[in-house]
C-alpha positions as CSV (number, residue, x, y, z in Angstrom):
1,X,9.3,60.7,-31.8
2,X,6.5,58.9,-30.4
3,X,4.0,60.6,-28.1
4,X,4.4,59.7,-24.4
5,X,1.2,57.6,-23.2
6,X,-0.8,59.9,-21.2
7,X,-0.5,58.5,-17.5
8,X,-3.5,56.8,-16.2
9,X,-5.3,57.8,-13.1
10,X,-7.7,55.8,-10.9
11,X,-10.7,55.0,-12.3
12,X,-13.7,57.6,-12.3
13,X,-10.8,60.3,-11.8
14,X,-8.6,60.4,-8.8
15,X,-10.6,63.8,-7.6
16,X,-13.3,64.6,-4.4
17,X,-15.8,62.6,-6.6
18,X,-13.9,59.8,-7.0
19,X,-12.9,59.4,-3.1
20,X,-16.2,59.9,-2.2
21,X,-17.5,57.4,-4.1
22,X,-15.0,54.5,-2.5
23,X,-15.9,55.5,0.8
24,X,-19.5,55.0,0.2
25,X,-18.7,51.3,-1.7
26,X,-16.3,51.2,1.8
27,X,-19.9,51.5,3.9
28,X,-21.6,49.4,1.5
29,X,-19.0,46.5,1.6
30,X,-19.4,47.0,5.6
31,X,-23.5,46.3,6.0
32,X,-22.5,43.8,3.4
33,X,-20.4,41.9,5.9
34,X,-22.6,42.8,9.0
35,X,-26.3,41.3,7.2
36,X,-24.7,38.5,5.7
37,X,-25.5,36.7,9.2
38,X,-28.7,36.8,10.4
39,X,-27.4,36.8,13.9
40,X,-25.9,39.8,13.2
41,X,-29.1,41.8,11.9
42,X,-30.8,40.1,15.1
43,X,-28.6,41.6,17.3
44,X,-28.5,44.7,15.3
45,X,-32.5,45.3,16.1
46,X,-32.5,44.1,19.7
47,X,-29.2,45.6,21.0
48,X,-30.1,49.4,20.9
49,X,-33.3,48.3,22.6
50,X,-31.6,45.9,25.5
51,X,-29.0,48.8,26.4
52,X,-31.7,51.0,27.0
53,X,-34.4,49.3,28.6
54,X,-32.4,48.5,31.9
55,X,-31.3,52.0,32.6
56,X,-35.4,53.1,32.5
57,X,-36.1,50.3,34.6
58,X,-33.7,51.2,37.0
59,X,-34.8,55.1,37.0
60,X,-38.5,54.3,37.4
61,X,-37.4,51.7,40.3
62,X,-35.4,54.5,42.0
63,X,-38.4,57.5,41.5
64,X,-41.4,55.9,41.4
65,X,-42.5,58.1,38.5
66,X,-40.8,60.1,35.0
67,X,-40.2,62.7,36.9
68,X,-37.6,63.9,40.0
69,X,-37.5,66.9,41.9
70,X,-34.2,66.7,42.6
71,X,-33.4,66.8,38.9
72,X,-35.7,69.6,38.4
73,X,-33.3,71.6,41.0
74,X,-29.9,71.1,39.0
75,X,-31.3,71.3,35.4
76,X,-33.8,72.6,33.2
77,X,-36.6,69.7,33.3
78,X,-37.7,67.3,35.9
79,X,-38.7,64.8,33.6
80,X,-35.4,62.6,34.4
81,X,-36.8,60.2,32.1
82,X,-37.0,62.2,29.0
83,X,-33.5,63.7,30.1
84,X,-32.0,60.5,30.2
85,X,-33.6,57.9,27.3
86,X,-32.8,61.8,24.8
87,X,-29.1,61.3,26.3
88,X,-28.8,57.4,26.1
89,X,-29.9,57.7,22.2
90,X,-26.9,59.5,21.3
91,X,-24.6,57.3,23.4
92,X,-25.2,54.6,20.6
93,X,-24.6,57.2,18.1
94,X,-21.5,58.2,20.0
95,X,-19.8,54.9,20.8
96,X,-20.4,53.4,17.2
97,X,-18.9,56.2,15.7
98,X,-15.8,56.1,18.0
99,X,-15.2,52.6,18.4
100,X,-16.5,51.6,14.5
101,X,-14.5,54.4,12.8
102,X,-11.7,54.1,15.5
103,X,-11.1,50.5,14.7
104,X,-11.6,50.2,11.3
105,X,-7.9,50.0,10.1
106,X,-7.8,47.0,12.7
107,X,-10.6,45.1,10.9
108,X,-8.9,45.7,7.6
109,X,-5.8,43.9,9.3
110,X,-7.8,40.9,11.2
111,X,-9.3,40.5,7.8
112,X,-6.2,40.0,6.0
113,X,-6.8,43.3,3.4
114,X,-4.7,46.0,5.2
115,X,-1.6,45.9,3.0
116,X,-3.6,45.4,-0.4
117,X,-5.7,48.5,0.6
118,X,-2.7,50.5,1.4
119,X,-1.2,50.2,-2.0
120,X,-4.4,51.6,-3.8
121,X,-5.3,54.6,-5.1
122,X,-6.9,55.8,-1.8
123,X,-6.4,58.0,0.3
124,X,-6.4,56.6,4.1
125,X,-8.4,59.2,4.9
126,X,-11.1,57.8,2.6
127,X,-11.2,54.8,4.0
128,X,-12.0,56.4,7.6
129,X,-14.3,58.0,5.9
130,X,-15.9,55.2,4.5
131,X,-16.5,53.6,7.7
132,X,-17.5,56.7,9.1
133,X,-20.3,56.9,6.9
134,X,-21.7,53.5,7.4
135,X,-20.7,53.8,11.3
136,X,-23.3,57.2,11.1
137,X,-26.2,55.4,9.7
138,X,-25.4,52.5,12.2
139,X,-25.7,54.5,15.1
140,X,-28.3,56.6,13.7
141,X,-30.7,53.5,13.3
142,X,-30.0,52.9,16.4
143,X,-30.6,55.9,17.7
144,X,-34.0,55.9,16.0
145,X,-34.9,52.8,17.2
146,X,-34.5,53.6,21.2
147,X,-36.6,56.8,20.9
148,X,-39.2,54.9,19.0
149,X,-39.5,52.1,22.2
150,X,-39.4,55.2,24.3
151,X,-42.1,57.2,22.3
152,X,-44.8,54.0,22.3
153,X,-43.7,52.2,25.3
154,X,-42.7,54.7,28.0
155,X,-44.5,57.8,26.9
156,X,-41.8,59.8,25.7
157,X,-42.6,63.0,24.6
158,X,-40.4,66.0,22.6
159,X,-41.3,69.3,21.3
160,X,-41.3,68.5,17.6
161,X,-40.7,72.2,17.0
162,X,-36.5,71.7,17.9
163,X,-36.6,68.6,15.3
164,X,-34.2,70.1,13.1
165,X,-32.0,72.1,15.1
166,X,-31.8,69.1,17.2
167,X,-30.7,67.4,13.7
168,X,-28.0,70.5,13.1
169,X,-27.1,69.6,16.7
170,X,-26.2,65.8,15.8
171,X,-24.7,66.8,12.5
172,X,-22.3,68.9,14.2
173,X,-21.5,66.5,16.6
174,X,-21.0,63.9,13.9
175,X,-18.2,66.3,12.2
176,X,-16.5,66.4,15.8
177,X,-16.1,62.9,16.5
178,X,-14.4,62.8,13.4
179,X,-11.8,64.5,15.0
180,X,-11.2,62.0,17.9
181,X,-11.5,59.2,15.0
182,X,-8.5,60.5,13.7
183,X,-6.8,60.2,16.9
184,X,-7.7,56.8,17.7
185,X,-7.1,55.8,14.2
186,X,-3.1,57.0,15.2
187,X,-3.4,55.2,18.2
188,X,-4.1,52.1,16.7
189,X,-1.3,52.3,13.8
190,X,1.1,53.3,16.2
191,X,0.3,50.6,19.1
192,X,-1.4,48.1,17.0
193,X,-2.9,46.0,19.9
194,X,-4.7,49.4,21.0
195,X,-8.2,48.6,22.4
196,X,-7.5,49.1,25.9
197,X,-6.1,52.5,25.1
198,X,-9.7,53.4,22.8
199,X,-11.9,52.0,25.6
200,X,-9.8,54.6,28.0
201,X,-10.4,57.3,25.7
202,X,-13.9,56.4,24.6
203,X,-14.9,55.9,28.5
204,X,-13.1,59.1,29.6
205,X,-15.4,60.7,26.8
206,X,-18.4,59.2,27.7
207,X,-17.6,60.2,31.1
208,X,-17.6,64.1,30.2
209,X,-21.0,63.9,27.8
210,X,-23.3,63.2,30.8
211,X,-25.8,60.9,29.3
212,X,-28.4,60.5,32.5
213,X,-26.6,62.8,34.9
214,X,-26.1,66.9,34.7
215,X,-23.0,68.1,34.5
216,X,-22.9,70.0,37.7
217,X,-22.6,66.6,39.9
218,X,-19.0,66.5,38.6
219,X,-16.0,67.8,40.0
220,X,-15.3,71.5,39.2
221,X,-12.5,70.5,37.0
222,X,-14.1,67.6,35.0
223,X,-17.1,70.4,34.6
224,X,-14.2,73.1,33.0
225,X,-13.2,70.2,30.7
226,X,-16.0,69.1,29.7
227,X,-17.6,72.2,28.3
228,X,-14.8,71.5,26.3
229,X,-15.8,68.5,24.9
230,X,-17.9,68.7,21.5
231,X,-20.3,65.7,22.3
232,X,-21.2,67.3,25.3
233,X,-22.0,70.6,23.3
234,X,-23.8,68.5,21.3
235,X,-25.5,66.6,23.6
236,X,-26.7,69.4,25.6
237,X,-28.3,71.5,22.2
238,X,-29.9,68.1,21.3
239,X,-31.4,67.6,24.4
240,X,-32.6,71.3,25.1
241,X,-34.0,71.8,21.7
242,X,-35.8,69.0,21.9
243,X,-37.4,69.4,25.5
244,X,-37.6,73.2,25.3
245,X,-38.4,74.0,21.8
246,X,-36.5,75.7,19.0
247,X,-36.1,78.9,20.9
248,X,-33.5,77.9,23.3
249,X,-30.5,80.8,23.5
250,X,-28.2,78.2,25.8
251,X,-28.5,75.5,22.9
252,X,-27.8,77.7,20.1
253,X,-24.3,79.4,22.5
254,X,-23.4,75.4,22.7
255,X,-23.6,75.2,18.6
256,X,-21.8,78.1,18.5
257,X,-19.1,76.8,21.0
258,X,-19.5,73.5,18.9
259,X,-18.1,74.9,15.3
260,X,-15.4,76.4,17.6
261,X,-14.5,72.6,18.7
262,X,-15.3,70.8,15.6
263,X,-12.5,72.9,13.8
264,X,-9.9,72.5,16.6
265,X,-10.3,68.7,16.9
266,X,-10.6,67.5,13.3
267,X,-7.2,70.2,12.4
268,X,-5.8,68.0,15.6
269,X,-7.1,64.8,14.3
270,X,-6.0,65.2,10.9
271,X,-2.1,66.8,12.0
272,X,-2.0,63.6,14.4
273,X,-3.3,60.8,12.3
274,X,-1.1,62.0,8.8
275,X,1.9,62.1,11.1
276,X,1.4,58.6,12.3
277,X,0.7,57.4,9.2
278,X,3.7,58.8,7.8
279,X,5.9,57.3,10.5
280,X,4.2,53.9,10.3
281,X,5.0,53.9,6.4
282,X,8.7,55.0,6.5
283,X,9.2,52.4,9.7
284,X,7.7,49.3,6.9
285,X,5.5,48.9,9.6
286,X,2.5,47.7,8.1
287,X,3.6,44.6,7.2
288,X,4.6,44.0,11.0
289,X,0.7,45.4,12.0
């Protein structure tokens, strides 16, 4: 009797390594796309700059100076300017990770590669992932570059000291997101047209990470939902870490509150987006996307 042929598996091995190397070629294939237009890389440069530069303006316009007293009173610092150009620096981060990573199954489908990617050897987790990754080092570009116009053109200063539990701070924050990806990800299988309901959800999120404003101006029961938020946990240790040093016990209680989070939403995310996924698939529906 003849052997049976051994059956095949993807290439490289179907294994961690092998799904984690297609979700980095996913991230290549998207900066691939993005700098094949030099418009693109244009905007790329200026954007982080020209969403930043306004707000400042405005703040200086409104104090006369970097600082406010009135500030000073609700939070930690008076230096509103610091407080706010730290905050608006993760709000790129924030919003290219949500809306990137959120979308990316759309962008699959407006490019016409959806179904073809569906029928691989890939997890669809992996291809979130994927976009995650190069959505991460979009944002965090960006990010570098508004604190670097802040640093030499406004003055900004930051205790280098909380550098890299300010880093642990983002990292964690990073893993959160993750979570709402997930979600969003769902959102968009199930309703297909579902923009409006990720700029409701990304807004509503923005809305509880104060990014220029402390958390205390906000109604009592936005401020109790909130602190359950993990970008505003995040924010929050970023921001203290980075004005106040390394030594900070409120920043290292909102890491600790953060793992909390991180676990809850990802295991949320995850139970969420396989579900959908799974009805989508039974329903034939991605043909219909």
């Amino acid at each position: 009797m003849p052997k049976r042929k051994a059956k095949e598996g993807p290439p490289g091995g179907g294994g961690l390594r092998y799904q984690v190397s297609i979700a980095w070629r996913l991230s290549i294939k998207q900066w691939r796309e993005e700098l094949a237009y030099p418009l693109t890389l244009l905007y790329f440069v200026v954007s982080p700059v020209l969403t930043l530069l306004p707000l400042l303006l405005y703040g200086y316009a409104l104090t006369g100076s970097g600082t406010s007293a009135s500030l000073g009173g609700l939070t930690y610092t008076s230096d509103w300017f610091a407080y706010s150009a730290l905050g608006f620096s993760l709000a790129s981060l924030i919003n290219s990770c949500l809306w990137g990573t959120g979308m990316a199954l759309r962008r699959e489908q407006w490019a016409g590669t959806l179904e073809s990617l569906y029928v691989t050897p890939v997890s669809r987790f992996t291809m979130l992932f994927g976009s995650a990754i190069h959505n991460v080092q979009h944002g965090g570009l960006g990010v570098i570059l508004q604190l670097t116009v802040s640093a030499l053109v406004f003055g900004l200063r930051v205790n280098l000291a909380g550098i890299l539990p300010a880093l642990l701070a983002v990292a964690l924050m990073v893993i959160g997101l993750q979570g709402f990806v997930l979600f969003f990800a769902a959102v968009v299988l199930l309703a297909r047209r579902a923009w409006m309901a990720v700029e409701l959800l990304v807004g509503s999120i923005r809305l509880l990470t104060p990014m220029s404003y402390p958390i205390v101006v906000l109604p009592v029961m936005l401020q109790t939902v909130a602190q359950g938020v993990p970008t505003y946990q995040a924010l929050e240790a970023f921001r203290q870490f980075l004005l106040l040093g390394p030594f900070t016990p409120a920043a290292w209680s909102s890491l600790g509150l953060l793992l909390v989070l991180d676990a809850l939403v990802v295991v949320l995310g995850w139970i969420v987006f396989r579900a959908s996924d799974g009805f989508v698939r039974y329903r034939a529906g991605i043909g219909k996307f």
